[in-house]
C-alpha positions, -999 to +999 in steps of 0.1 A: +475+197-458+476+236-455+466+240-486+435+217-482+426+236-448+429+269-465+405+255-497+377+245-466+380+275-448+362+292-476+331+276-464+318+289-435+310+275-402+332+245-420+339+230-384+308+221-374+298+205-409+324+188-410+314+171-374+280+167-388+297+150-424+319+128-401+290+118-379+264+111-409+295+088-424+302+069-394+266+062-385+262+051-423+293+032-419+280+009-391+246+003-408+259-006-439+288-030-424+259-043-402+236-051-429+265-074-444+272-091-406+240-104-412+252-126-439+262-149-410+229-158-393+212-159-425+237-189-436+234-204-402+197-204-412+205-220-444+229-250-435+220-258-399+195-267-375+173-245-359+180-236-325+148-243-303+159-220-272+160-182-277+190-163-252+170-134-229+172-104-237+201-085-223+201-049-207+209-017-227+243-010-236+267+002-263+287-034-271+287-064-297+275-084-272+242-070-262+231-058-304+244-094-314+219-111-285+192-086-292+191-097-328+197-133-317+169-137-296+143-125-318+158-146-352+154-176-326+118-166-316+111-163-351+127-193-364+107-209-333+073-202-347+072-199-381+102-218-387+131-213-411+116-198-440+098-172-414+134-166-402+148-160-438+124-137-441+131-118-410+164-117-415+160-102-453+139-080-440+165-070-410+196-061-440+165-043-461+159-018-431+193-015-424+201-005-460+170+020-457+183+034-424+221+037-439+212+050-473+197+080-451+223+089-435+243+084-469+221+114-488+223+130-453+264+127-454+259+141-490+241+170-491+265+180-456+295+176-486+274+192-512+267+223-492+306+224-481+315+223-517+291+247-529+303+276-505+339+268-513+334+272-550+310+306-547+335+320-521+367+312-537+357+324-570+342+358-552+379+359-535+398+357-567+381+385-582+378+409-554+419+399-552+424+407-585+403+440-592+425+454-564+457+449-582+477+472-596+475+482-637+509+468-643+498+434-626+471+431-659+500+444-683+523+411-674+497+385-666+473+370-694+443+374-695+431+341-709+457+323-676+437+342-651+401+333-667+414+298-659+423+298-627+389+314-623+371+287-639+391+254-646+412+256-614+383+261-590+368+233-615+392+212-598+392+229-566+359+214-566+364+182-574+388+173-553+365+193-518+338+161-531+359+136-532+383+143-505+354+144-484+332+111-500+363+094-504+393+109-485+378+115-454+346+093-454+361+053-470+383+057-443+355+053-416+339+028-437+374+009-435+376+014-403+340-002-394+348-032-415+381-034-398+363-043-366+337-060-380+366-085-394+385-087-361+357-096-342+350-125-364+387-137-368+415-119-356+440-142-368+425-142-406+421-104-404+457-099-394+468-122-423+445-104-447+462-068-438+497-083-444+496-083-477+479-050-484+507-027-479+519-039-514+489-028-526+489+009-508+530+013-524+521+004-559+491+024-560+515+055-544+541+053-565+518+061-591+504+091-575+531+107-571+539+111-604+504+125-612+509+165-589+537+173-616+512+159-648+487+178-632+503+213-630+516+208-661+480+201-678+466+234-659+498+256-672+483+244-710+449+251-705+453+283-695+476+294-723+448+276-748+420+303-732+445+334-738+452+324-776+412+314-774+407+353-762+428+367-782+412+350-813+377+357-805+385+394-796+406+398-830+387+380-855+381+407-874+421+414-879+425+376-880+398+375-919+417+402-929+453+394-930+444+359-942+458+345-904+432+321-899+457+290-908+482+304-880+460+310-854+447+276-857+483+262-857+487+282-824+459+265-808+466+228-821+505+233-807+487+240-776+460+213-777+488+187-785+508+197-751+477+194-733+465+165-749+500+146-741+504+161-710+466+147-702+472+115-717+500+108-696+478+113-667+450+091-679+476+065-689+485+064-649+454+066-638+438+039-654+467+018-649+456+026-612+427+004-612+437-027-634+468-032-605+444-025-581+418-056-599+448-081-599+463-074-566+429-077-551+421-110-571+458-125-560+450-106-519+414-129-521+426-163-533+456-164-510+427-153-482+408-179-499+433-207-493+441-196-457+408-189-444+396-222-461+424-243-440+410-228-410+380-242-417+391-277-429+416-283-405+414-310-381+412-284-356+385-258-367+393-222-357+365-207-377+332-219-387+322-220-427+294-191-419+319-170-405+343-174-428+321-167-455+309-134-437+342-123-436+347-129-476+314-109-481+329-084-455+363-081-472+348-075-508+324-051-495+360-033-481+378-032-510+359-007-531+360+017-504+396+012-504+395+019-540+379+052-534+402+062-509+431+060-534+411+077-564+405+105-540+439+108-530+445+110-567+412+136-574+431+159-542+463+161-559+454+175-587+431+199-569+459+209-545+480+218-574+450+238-589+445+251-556+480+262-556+476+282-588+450+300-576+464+313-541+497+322-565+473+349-573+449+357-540+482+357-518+497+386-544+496+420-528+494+451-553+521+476-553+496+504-552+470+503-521+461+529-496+484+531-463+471+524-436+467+561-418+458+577-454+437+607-454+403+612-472+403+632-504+371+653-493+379+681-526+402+690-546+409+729-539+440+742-551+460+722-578+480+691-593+520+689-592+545+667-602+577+670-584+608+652-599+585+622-611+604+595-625+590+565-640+597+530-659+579+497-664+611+477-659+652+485-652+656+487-685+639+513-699+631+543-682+597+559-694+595+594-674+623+614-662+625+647-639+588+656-645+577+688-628+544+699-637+518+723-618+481+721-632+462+747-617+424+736-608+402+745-630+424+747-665+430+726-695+464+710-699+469+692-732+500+663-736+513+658-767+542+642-781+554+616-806+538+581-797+559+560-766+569+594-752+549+589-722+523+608-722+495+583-707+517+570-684+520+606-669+481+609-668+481+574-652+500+584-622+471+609-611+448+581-605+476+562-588+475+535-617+511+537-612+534+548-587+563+570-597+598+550-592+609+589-576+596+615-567+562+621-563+527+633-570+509+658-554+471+671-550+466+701-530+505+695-517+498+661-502+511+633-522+488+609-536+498+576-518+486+594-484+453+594-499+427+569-494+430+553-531+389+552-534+387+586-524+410+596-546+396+580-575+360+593-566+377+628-580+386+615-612+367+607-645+389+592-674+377+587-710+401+565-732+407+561-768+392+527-765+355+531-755+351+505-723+315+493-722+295+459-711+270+437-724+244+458-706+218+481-711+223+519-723+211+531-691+235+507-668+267+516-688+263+554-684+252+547-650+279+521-642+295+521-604+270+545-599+238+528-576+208+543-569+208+573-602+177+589-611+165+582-647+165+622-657+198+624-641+213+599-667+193+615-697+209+649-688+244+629-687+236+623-719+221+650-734+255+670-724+273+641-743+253+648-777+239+608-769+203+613-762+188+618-802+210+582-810+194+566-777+158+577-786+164+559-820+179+526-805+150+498-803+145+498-768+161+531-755+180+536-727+170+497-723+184+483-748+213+459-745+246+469-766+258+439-769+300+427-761+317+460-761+294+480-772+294+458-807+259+470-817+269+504-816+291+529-839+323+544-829+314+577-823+281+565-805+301+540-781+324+571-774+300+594-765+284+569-742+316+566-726+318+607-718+279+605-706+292+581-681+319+608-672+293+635-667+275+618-644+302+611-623+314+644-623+344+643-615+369+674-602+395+657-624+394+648-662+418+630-680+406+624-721+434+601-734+432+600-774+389+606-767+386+614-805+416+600-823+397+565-836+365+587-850+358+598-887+353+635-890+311+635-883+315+613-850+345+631-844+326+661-843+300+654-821+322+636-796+341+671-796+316+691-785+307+669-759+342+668-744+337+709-742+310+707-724+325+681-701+358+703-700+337+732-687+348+740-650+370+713-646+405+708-642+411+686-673+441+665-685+440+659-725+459+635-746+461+640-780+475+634-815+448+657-834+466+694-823+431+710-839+414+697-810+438+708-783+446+744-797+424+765-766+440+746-737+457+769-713+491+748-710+505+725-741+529+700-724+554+682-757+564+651-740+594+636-760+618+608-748+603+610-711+611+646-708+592+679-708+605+694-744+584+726-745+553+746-729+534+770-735+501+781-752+492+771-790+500+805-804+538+809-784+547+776-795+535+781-828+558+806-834+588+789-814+610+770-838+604+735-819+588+704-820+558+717-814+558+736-846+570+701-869+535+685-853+512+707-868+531+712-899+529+677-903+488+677-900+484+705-922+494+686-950 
C-alpha cells in the first residue's frame, strides 16, 4: 500500500481526483445497477395483469422507497392508458436513458483515471532522470546501462498499467459490487446471504494464484532489462561485432536471455489464464446451486420470493460477477506494477556519494591555484588506484599527466570536478576543499574534453552550444573558428544546422573532436582538463585538433592527459603517474636528461 500511495502522489492534486474518480464511479454504479432493477417491472409487465390504480406520488427524499414509487406510479399511469405494450415501451426506454446517463459518468470516471495516469507516467519518468543525472560517476560505472533504460521505460510501462487498472478495477468494481450488493439484499436477503457463502472459495483460489505472480513478475523485469544492456551493447558495437566474426555469439547472448524471459513469462501467463477458466467453473457451479435454491423459494408451498424477483436477482448477480472478475485481474495488473514500481524507487530513493553540503560556498573565481593534499583514492577495498598525491597547479599553467595506462591519471583529473571523492585527504581550489563548494558552481569553472568525442543527435550549432541557453549565433561561430571547425561547418549541407546524427556518426574523427573543444571555448572555462584530446586521430586531424587545444590552453590553467609526449613537451609541469604514485616532475628538457621513466616514454615513441 505505500508503494501504491507513493506511485499516485506523482500526480498532482491526486486527492481531489481521486474524490472526483470515486464520485463519477459511484454515480455510474447506481445507474447502471438501476437500469438492471428494472428487469423486474418489466417481467411483471410481461406475465401479469396490469394494475388499474397508480400509488401517489411520494415527497422528495433519498430512499428505495420513494425512487421505487416514483417510477411505479408513472409505469401504472402508462400501462393505464396505453396499456401494456405502452408500458414495455416506457420501461425500455427508462433502462435506455439510464444506460445513457451511466455511460456518462463512465467516460467521465475515465478520463478523471486517464488524466491521473498520464501525470504519474510524465512525472515519474522526469523523477527518474533528474534522480539519476545527479548521481555520482561511479554509480554509471556499476549499474548497466541497458537495466536503467528499462526501468525508465518498461517499469513505468507497468507502473502504468497497473495506476489504470487499480483505479477501473481495484478501486472502482468494488463500488459497482457494493451497489449490486444492495440492490440484492433489498430483493432477498435470505438468497443474497446464501449466494455470498459460497464465494469466499472463489476469492482463496483466485489468491493463491496471485501470490505466486509478485515473484514471476520481478523475475521477468530482472530479464528484460539485461536483454536491453546486451541490445545496447550490440547496437553500439556493431562495427567490432562484423569484424571479429561475433555475430553468432551475440545472438546466443540474446536468445539465453529471451529464453529466461520467455519462461519466466510463460509461467506467468500459465497462472494467469488459469485465473479465469477457475473463475468460469466456480461461477457456473456458484449460479446453479443459486439456481436450485432460489428456484425452491419460489416453488415452495410457502413463496418467499416472487418469479420476477427472483429472476432480477439472476440478471443482477451475472451482471456482478464480471466486475468481480475485474477486481481480481486488477489485483493481479497491481502486483506486477508494485514490483515494477519497486525497481524504480531502488533507484530514485539512491542518494549519490558526491552532492553539495548543505552550508557550501559559491565558487565566484578561481584566483590563486589547485592542490592535492595526501589524496588517496580506490574504486573498491581491493585495489587502491591513487596514493599520497600532493600536487600544486598554479593558475594559469599547463600541467601534463603521463604515465603507463591504469596508473591513474584520469582518475586524478576526475577528482577536480568532484566526479569522485578522494577516500583521504583532499582537494583544494584557492585552499578551500572542493566538497565545501556548491558542486554546480564548481563545475561552472571547468571545461573537460575527452578522448571519446560526446556529442547528440542534434544540430552543429546545439552541440557546441549545449547547456549553454540563450548564445548568440556569432558567439558560437567564434567558438568555433578558435577550434579550426568553422571551414568543415561551412561545407556540411546545412551548416551550423545540420543534424550529426547518433554520436556525431556523420561526422569524422577529427571533426567530431574539434566540435567537442568549440563547445569548451564557449564555455570558457577557468579550468581545463584535455584527457587523451588527440590520441584516437590520424596525423592531419591530429593536427588541426592540436592547434585548437593551444588556442584553448591560452590563459588558462589547464590539466592534460596524454600518451603522445610530442604534444605535451611545452607544459610548465610533467606529472609521471605510475602505480598510483607521483614518479617524477619536472619540465620536458630536466626529465629528458634524468635517467627515469620519463626518459623510457619517449624513447619508446621515437622509434
Amino acid at each position: 500500500m505505500n508503494t501504491y500511495h507513493r506511485i499516485v502522489q506523482y500526480a498532482p492534486n491526486w486527492l481531489p481526483r481521486f474524490i472526483q474518480f470515486l464520485f463519477y464511479s459511484i454515480i455510474g454504479a447506481i445507474l447502471s445497477a438501476g437500469s438492471f432493477v428494472l428487469f423486474i417491472p418489466m417481467l411483471e409487465v410481461l406475465f401479469k395483469e396490469p394494475i388499474l390504480v397508480a400509488p401517489p406520488i411520494p415527497d422528495f427524499s433519498l430512499t428505495k422507497e420513494f425512487f421505487s414509487t416514483f417510477f411505479r406510479h408513472y409505469m401504472i399511469t402508462t400501462s393505464v392508458q396505453y396499456g401494456k405494450v405502452g408500458t414495455l415501451l416506457f420501461i425500455c426506454l427508462s433502462i435506455v436513458s439510464l444506460n445513457l446517463l451511466a455511460n456518462a459518468f463512465r467516460y467521465a470516471e475515465r478520463m478523471a483515471a486517464s488524466r491521473i495516469k498520464i501525470d504519474v507516467v510524465k512525472n515519474m519518468r522526469m523523477h527518474i532522470f533528474e534522480r539519476v543525472s545527479l548521481m555520482h560517476m561511479g554509480f554509471f560505472n556499476s549499474n548497466r546501462k541497458g537495466d536503467l533504460i528499462s526501468r525508465f521505460t518498461n517499469d513505468v510501462h507497468e507502473v502504468e498499467v497497473a495506476v489504470v487498472n487499480s483505479l477501473k478495477f481495484v478501486l472502482k468494481e468494488p463500488i459497482t459490487i457494493i451497489v449490486y450488493l444492495v440492490v440484492l439484499f433489498s430483493i432477498s436477503v435470505k438468497l443474497t446471504l446464501f449466494a455470498f457463502l459460497v464465494l469466499p472459495i472463489m476469492g482463496y483460489v483466485v489468491s493463491a494464484i496471485i501470490k505466486k505472480l509478485k515473484r514471476k513478475a520481478k523475475q521477468s523485469q530482472q530479464a528484460l532489462g539485461r536483454v536491453v544492456t546486451i541490445l545496447d551493447e550490440a547496437f553500439t558495437g556493431m562495427r567490432v561485432i562484423k569484424a571479429f566474426n561475433a555475430r553468432k555469439f551475440i545472438l546466443d547472448k540474446i536468445d539465453a536471455e529471451t529464453s529466461y524471459h520467455r519462461k519466466v513469462n510463460l509461467s506467468i501467463s500459465r497462472k494467469n489464464e488459469l485465473a479465469a477458466p477457475i473463475s468460469e467453473i466456480l461461477g457456473a457451479v456458484i449460479v446453479s446451486i443459486i439456481i436450485y435454491y432460489g428456484g425452491n423459494l419460489v416453488l415452495g408451498n410457502s413463496p418467499e420470493l416472487k418469479a420476477e424477483q427472483f429472476l432480477g436477482f439472476l440478471v443482477v448477480y451475472a451482471s456482478m460477477i464480471q466486475p468481480a472478475k475485474n477486481f481480481s485481474n486488477g489485483i493481479t495488473s497491481l502486483q506486477k506494477g508494485t514490483v515494477a514500481a519497486q525497481r524504480i524507487f531502488e533507484v530514485v530513493d539512491r542518494e549519490s556519494e558526491i552532492k553539495s553540503k548543505p552550508d557550501a560556498v559559491k565558487l565566484e573565481k578561481f584566483k590563486e591555484q589547485i592542490e592535492f593534499r595526501n589524496v588517496s583514492f580506490s574504486y573498491d577495498a581491493d585495489r587502491t588506484i591513487l596514493k599520497d598525491i600532493n600536487l600544486v597547479i598554479e593558475k594559469g599553467k599547463t600541467i601534463a599527466l603521463v604515465g603507463p595506462s591504469g596508473g591513474g591519471k584520469s582518475t586524478l583529473a576526475d577528482l577536480v570536478p568532484r566526479f569522485y571523492d578522494p577516500v583521504s585527504g583532499e582537494v583544494c581550489i584557492d585552499g578551500i576543499s572542493l566538497k565545501d563548494y556548491e558542486l554546480e558552481s564548481l563545475r561552472h569553472h571547468i571545461g573537460v574534453v575527452t578522448q571519446e568525442s560526446i556529442l547528440f543527435n542534434d544540430t552543429i550549432f546545439n552541440n557546441i552550444a549545449f547547456g549553454m541557453p540563450d548564445v548568440k549565433e556569432e558567439d558560437v561561430i567564434a567558438a568555433a573558428k578558435v577550434a579550426n571547425a568553422h571551414d568543415f561547418i561551412l561545407l556540411a549541407e546545412n551548416g551550423y544546422d545540420t543534424i550529426i546524427g547518433e554520436r556525431g556518426s556523420k561526422l569524422s574523427g577529427g571533426q567530431r573532436q574539434r566540435l567537442s573543444i568549440a563547445r569548451a571555448v564557449l564555455k570558457n572555462p577557468a579550468i581545463l582538463i584535455l584527457d587523451e584530446a588527440t590520441s584516437a586521430l590520424d596525423s592531419e586531424s591530429e593536427k588541426l585538433v592540436q592547434d585548437a587545444l593551444n588556442n584553448l590552453m591560452k590563459n588558462r590553467t589547464s590539466i592534460v592527459i596524454a600518451h603522445r609526449l610530442s604534444t605535451i613537451q611545452h607544459a610548465d609541469e610533467i606529472i609521471v603517474i605510475q602505480n598510483g604514485r607521483i614518479a617524477e616532475r619536472g619540465r620536458h628538457d630536466d626529465l629528458s636528461q634524468q635517467d627515469g621513466l620519463y626518459k623510457k616514454l619517449t624513447e619508446i615513441q621515437k622509434v
